[in-house]
N, C-alpha and C positions, 0 to 999 in steps of 0.2 A: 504494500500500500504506500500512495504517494501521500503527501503531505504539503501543502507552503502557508505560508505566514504572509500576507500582501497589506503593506502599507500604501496607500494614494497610487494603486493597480501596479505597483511595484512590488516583485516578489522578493523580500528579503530573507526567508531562512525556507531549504525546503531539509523535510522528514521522510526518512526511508523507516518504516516500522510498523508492527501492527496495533501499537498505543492511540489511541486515538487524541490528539492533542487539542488542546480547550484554546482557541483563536484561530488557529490551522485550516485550510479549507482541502477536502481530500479530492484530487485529481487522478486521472487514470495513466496520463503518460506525461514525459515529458521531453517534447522533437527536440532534434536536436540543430545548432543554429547554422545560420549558415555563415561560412568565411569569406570574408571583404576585409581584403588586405585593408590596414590602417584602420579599420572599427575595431571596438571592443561589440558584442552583443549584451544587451541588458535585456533581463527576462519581466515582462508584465503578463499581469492575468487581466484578460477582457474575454469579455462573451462565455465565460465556462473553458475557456482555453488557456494555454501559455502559449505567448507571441513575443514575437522579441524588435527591438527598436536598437540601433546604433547607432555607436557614438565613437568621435574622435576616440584613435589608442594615444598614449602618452605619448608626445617628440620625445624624440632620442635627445640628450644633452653634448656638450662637447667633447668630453671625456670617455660619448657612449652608452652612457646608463640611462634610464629613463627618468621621468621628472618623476617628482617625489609623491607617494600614490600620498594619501587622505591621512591624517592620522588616526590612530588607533583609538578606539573606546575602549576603555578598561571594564568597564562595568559591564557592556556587550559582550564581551572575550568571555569574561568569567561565566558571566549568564550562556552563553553558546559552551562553554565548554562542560557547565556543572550539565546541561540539560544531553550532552550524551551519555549519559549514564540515567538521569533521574528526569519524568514530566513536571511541568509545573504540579500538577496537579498531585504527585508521589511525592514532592520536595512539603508541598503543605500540607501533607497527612504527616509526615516525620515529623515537623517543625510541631504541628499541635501536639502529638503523644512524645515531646520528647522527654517528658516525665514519666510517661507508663513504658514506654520503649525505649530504654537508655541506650542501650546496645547498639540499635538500628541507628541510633539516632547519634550516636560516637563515632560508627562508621561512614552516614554521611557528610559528620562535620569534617572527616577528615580528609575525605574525598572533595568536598569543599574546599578544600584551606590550600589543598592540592592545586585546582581550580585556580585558585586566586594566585598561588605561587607561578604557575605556566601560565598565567596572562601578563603577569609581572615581567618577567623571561621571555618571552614574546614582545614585550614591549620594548624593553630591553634592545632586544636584537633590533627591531622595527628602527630604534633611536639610534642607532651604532650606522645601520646600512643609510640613514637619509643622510647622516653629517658626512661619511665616506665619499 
């Protein structure tokens, strides 16, 4: 089962799984785009479909590398990394019983904290490659 997440018919996060996610809307396929040298492909959902619209790809810089993509959300990283293990929806069942369920509830804070360490390290690296 597919899965995405669409802000202002812009698809931001899709889900391969058979969880059913609370904002997600489930779709049957997803084509694949087509290649036009110097576009990037952005994926929108319109009409029950995914369609894609393109955009300028980065110019090359002088040195060869490309311009410096967007910077990073930290708080997005962590939220997209804790949510490949845990749904929103299993993250606030732990959160409430994590008084009757310590155990459960130790395990995903650790896996959280994990989460937050590789967004940090990700960021990290993100800040090392723009100043390079």
């Amino acid at each position: 089962m597919i899965q995405v997440k669409i802000y202002d018919e812009r698809v931001t996060n899709i889900y391969y799984g058979e969880t059913l996610i609370e904002g997600f809307i489930r779709i049957e396929s997803i084509p694949s785009p087509e290649e036009i040298p110097g576009k990037i492909p952005v994926m929108y959902y319109r009409n029950g479909a995914i369609v894609y619209e393109y955009e300028e790809a980065p110019e090359a810089t002088e040195d060869g590398t490309e311009t410096p993509p967007v910077p990073m959300d930290y708080g997005e990283t962590v939220n997209g990394l804790i949510r490949r293990k845990y749904t929103l929806s299993e993250e606030l069942a732990i959160l409430r019983q994590r008084d009757t369920k310590a155990e459960e509830f130790e395990s995903y804070n650790a896996y959280a904290e994990s989460c937050k360490e590789e967004a940090r390290e990700l960021e990290r690296v993100f800040n090392e490659q723009r100043t390079n």
